[in-house]
N, C-alpha and C positions, 0 to 999 in steps of 0.2 A: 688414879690411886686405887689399889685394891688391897685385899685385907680378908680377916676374919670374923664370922657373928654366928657363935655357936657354934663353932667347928666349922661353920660351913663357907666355901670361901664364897668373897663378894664380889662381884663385875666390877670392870674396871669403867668409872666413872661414877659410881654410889656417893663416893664422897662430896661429887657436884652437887646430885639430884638430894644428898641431907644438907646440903647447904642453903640450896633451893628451897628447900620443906621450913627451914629456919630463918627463912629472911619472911615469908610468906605467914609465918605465926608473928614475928614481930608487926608485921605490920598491920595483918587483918583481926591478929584476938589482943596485943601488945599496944596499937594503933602509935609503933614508931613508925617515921619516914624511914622509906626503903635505903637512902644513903645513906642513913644514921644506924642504921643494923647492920648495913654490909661487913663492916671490921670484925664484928662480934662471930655473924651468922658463916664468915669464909674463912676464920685464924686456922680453922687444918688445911688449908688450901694452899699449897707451896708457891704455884705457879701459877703467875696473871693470867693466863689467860681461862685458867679454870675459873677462878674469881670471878671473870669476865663471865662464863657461860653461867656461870653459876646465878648471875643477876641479869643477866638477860633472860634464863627460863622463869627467874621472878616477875621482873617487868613485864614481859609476854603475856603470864598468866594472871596479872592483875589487868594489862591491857584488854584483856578479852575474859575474864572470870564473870558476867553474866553469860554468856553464850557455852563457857564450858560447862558451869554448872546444868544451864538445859539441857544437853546431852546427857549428863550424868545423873540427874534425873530423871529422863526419859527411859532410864536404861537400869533405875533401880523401882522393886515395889514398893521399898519405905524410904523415905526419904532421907538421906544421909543428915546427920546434925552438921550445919556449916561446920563447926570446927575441929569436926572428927578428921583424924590422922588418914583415914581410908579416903575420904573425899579428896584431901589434900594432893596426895600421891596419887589420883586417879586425875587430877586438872593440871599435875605436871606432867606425866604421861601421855596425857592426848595434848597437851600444848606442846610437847616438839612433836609427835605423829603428825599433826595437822595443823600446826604452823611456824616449827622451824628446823624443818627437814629432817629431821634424825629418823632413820629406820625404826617404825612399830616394835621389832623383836627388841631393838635395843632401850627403845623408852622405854615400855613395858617391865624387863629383867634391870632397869639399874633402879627401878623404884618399887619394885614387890618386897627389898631388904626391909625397906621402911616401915611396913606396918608384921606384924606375928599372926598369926590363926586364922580365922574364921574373916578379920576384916582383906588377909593376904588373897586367901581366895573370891571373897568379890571383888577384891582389885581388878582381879588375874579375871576374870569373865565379864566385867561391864566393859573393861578395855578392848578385850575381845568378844565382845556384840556390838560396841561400838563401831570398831575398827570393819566390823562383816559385814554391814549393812551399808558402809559408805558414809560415812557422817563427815560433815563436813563444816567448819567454821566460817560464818557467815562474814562479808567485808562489805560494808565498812562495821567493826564490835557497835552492838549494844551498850548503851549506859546501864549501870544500874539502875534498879529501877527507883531508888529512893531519890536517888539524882536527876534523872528522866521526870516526875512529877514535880521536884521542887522547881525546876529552872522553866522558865517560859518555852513553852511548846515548839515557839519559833527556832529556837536556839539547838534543838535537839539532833535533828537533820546533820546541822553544820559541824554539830560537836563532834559525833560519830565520824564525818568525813576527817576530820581535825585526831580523829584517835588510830586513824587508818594510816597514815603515811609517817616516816620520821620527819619532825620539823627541820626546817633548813637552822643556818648559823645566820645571825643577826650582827654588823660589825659599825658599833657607831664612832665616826672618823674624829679625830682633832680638827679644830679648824685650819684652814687652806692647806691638809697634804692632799697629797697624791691616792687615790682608792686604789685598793689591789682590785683585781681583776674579777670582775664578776656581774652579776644581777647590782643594779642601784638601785636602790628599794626607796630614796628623797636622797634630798636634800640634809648631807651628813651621816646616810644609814648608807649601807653594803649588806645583801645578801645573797649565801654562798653557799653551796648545796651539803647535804646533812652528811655529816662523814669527814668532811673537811678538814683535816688536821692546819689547823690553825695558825699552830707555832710554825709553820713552815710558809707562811704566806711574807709577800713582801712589807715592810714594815711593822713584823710584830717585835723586832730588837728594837726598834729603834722609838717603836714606842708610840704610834703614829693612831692605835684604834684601839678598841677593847670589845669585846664580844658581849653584847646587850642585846636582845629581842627588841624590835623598832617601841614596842608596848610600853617597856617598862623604859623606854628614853622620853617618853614624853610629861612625866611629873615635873621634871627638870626643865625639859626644853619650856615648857607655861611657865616658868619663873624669869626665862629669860636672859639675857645680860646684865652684866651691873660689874661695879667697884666698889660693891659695898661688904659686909658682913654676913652672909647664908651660915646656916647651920642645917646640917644634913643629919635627920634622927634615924636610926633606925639604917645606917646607911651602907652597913659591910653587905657584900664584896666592895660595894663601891663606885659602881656604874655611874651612879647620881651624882656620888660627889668629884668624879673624874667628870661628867660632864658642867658641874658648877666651876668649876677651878677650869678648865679651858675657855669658857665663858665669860672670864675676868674677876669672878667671884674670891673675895677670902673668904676659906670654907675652912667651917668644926666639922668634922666629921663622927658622930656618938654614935658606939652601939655594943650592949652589955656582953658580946658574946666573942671572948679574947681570940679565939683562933680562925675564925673571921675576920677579925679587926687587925691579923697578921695577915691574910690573902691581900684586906683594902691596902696596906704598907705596900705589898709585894707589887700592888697594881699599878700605884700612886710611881713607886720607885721606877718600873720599866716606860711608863707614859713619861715619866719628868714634869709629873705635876707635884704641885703642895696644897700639902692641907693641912690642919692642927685634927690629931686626933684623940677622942677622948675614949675611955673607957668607962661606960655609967649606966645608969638602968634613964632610962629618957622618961619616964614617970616621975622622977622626983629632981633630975642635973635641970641648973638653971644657969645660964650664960652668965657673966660679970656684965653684961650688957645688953639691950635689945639688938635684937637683931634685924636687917633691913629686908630679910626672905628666911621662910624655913619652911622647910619640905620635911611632912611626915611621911613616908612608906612604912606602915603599918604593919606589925605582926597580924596575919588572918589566916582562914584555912588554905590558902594558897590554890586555889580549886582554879583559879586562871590558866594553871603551870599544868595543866593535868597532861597534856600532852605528852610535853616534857619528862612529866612524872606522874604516871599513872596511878601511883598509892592515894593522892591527896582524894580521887575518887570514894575511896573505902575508910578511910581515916577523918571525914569530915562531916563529923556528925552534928545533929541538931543541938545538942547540947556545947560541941564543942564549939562551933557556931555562935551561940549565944554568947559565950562564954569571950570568944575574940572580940566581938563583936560592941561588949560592956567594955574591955581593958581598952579598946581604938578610943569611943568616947572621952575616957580617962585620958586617954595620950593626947588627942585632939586638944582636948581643953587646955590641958599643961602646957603642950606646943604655942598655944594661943598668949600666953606668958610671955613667952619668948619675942614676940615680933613689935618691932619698935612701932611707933605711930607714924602713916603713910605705907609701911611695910606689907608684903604680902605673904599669905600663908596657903601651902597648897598638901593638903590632905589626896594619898593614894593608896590601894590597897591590890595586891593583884589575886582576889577571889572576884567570883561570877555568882557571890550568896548575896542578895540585895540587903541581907538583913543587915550586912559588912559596909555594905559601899553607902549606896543612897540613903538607908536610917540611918545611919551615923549621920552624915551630912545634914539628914533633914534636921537631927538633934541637936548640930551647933549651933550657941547661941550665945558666944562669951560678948560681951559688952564692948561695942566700938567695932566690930568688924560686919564687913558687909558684901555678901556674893560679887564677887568678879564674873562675870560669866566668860566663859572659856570662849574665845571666837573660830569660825571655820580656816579662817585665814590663819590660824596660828599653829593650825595644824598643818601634817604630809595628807596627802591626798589619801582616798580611803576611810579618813575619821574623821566623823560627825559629833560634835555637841548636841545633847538632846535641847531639848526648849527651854530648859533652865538656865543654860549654859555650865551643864555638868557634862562628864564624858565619861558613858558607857561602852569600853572597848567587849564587844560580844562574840561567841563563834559565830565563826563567816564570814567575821573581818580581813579583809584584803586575801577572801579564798583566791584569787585566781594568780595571786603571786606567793602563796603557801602557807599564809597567815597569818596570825597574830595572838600573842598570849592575852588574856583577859585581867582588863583593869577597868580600876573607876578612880579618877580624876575629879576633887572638886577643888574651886579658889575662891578665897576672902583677901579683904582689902582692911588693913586697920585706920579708921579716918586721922586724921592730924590733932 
């Protein structure tokens, strides 16, 4: 798309790079998830596949936005204000130069429309002292560094390695079909290299898998079999409760967020599973009855997914943090409501913020239930219970077969 600004005409692909400029203020001054601004940040965008580059020079440059910013800092004598419009356009410019192929002339000229005066011309020269000296993007990215100190040291290494590659496709089976073709990651998972178009694999009409990261199938899989009553909170797309309902489970399925709660239908409908679904805030819906299993997955900052989704990096702040982290407590306990006596309750959250997983956990304390500890044997190979018998899924988990998203796993028991 090209066009006019001032008279003057625009290159053709400007409309990408303000699209890009516009997902990238949603997320990092806005702190929306990058999916959730795409609609807004690409509606002049005709054609998918611009859409398409349009968030992938987003993702890119949040995937690697500490290491861009070093260069562009190294390359200015006052420091740009993070949210000034001239940095911005300057970390999407050197993120396709130097990490997704686009010729320097043309990074450079579709993103100088972007900013007017005085900051066009340091665009126009950091780009080009950058580009002259050889600069070049380090692999595997840097975390930020607010992220880099909060998380255990150990974790940092593996995380970066984990931010370097695209994650594979995670595929957790129905019980006894047939696996399509691929890496068998256990007992029940398939995994199948990143790019995979999916719907074209054997058995995805007829309804035989569903696309789940090995991570977030294990809330479910600790609950186990049964014929009794599960209640799934918190449950859209649905993964969990497609894996409770092939398990022999009768499963409620709750969760306040209606267009979600159409994907979990749409899922439910192509596996040929059932469940009762509700629409409610899981804070205050209370069953007509105890129930014999209830799995909370937890609203958190989601910092397990970063992979996958490199915004929750940038978007997950201390405050915000705290803030998830009081509402889990609240649902915990509410959840705790829910589950009949003998019943079990299994609390998950997929962030890598302790303040999320383990203090919550350490906080429950509703009256009559009592730590299950998670055993080694009840997991796939690769994940360990720590000594509580909680489970902390961390980077580096299962690196040498491409990973694992980060979760925490705890279980109570309600006595009789």
């Amino acid at each position: 798309m090209s066009g006019e600004e001032g008279g003057t005409p625009l290159p053709p692909g400007f409309a990408v790079r303000r699209s890009a400029l516009r997902l990238l203020d949603a997320v990092l001054r806005k702190g929306l998830p990058l999916e959730a601004a795409l609609p807004s940040a690409t509606q002049s965008l005709d054609r998918a596949d611009d859409r398409a580059f349009a968030h992938a020079i987003a993702a890119e440059t949040l995937r690697r936005l500490t290491d861009l910013d070093a260069l562009i800092d190294a390359a200015t004598a006052k420091p740009l204000p993070a949210d000034a419009k001239a940095r911005t356009a300057l970390r999407i410019a050197l993120v396709q130069a130097l990490a997704l192929g686009t010729p320097p002339h043309a990074a450079i000229a579709t993103v100088l429309p972007l900013v007017d005066g005085g900051p066009r011309r340091l665009v126009h020269g950091v780009f080009g002292a950058t580009m002259r000296r050889g600069a070049t993007l380090p692999s595997p990215p840097h975390l930020p560094d607010t992220v880099a100190t909060r998380w255990p040291a150990a974790w940092v290494e593996p995380a970066r390695a984990m931010l370097a590659a695209p994650p594979p496709i995670d595929l957790t089976l129905k019980p006894g079909v047939t696996a399509p073709e691929g890496f068998t990651l256990a007992s029940g998972h398939v995994r199948v290299p990143a790019g995979t178009a999916v719907t074209a694999l054997p058995g995805y009409e007829a309804g035989d898998w569903w696309v789940q990261d090995i991570a977030a199938s294990l809330p479910a899989r600790l609950i186990g079999a049964g014929r009794g009553h599960a209640i799934d909170l918190c449950a859209a797309p649905g993964g969990k409760t497609m894996q409770l309902a092939a398990a022999g489970w009768q499963v409620t399925a709750l969760d306040l967020d209606r267009k979600r709660l159409d994907r979990l239908r749409e899922n439910l409908t192509r596996t040929r599973l059932s469940a009762r679904v509700v629409e409610a805030n899981a804070g205050v819906w209370l069953p007509d009855a105890p129930a014999d299993a209830v799995l909370l997955d937890a609203p958190c900052s989601a910092t397990g997914i970063f992979r996958r989704h490199p915004d929750v990096l940038h978007r997950a702040r201390p405050r915000a943090i705290a803030n998830l982290a009081a509402q889990q407590a609240v649902l915990l306990a509410h959840a705790a409501e829910m589950v009949a006596p003998g019943g079990v309750l299994v609390y998950a959250v997929c962030s890598l913020e302790r303040d999320e997983g383990e203090a919550v956990a350490d906080g429950f304390a509703a009256s009559g239930f009592v730590p299950e500890p998670i055993r080694a044997d009840e997991l796939p190979d690769g994940f360990v219970p720590d000594a509580s018998g909680r489970l902390r899924v961390a980077p580096g988990t299962l690196a040498e077969a491409g990973g694992a998203d980060g979760f925490f796993v705890a279980r109570w028991r309600r006595s009789l």
